[in-house]
N, C-alpha and C positions, 0 to 999 in steps of 0.2 A: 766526785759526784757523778750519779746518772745522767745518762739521756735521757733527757723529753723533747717529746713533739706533740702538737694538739694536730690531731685528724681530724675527717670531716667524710663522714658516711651515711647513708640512709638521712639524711635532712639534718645530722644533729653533729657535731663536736664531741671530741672526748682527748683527754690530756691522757698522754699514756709514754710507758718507759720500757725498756729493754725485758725483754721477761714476764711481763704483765700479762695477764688475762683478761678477757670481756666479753660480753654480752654486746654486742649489735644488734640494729636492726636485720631479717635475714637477708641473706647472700644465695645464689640457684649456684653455689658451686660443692663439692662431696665431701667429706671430713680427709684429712689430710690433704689436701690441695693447698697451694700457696697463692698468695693474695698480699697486692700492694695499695697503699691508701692515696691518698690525695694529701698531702702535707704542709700545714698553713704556716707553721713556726718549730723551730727547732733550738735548742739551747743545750750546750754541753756543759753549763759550768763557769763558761768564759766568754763564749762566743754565743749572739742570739742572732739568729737570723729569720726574716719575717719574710713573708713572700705577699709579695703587692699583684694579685689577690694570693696567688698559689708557688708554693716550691718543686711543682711536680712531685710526683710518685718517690717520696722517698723511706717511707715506714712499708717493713716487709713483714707480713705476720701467715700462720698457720692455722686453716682453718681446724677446729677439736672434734667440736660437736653440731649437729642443726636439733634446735628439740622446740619445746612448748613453754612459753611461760605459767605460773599459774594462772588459775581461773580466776575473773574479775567479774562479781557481781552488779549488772545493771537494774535498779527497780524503780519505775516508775510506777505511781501514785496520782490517784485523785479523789477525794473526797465526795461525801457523798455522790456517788455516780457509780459506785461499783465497780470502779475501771482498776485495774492491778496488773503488772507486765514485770514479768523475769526474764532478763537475758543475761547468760553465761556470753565472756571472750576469752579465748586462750591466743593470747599475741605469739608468733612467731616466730624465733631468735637464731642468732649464731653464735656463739661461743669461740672466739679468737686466742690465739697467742701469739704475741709479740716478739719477734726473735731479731732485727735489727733495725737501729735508726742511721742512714746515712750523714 
């Protein structure tokens, strides 16, 4: 069985394993640079280990890409009053890969 560990980046959690890719919140560092996570639990199989809050820095990943998510349409409305409002968001991202869990 794989490795997993649930990290914990940019406000959110994510359960991830050896090899994996993902979408973050972004990161100010340049594609290809290395990067360690904040590591809340880990499980090999056999052995679970939790950290009361944290296990330090033990998931090591690879940053791929920084790019754009799609575009998210906001519209607000109100009736009779003529009022109508479009705003576009394009969120942020980074694009990870997972290359070791301690």
């Amino acid at each position: 069985m794989a490795k997993l560990a649930i990290i914990k980046t940019g406000g959110k959690q994510y359960k991830v394993s050896e090899g994996q890719s993902l979408k973050i919140e972004k990161i100010n560092l340049k594609a290809g640079d290395n990067i360690k996570f904040e590591t809340l639990l880990t499980y090999d199989g056999e052995n679970l280990n939790l950290g009361k809050p944290s296990l330090g820095e033990k998931v090591e990943g690879e940053i791929i890409e920084q790019g754009k998510n799609k575009k998210v349409l906001v519209v607000k409305y109100k009736r009779k009053t003529r009022y109508r409002r479009n705003v576009g968001h394009r969120q942020l991202f980074t694009k990870v890969k997972i290359f070791s869990i301690a």
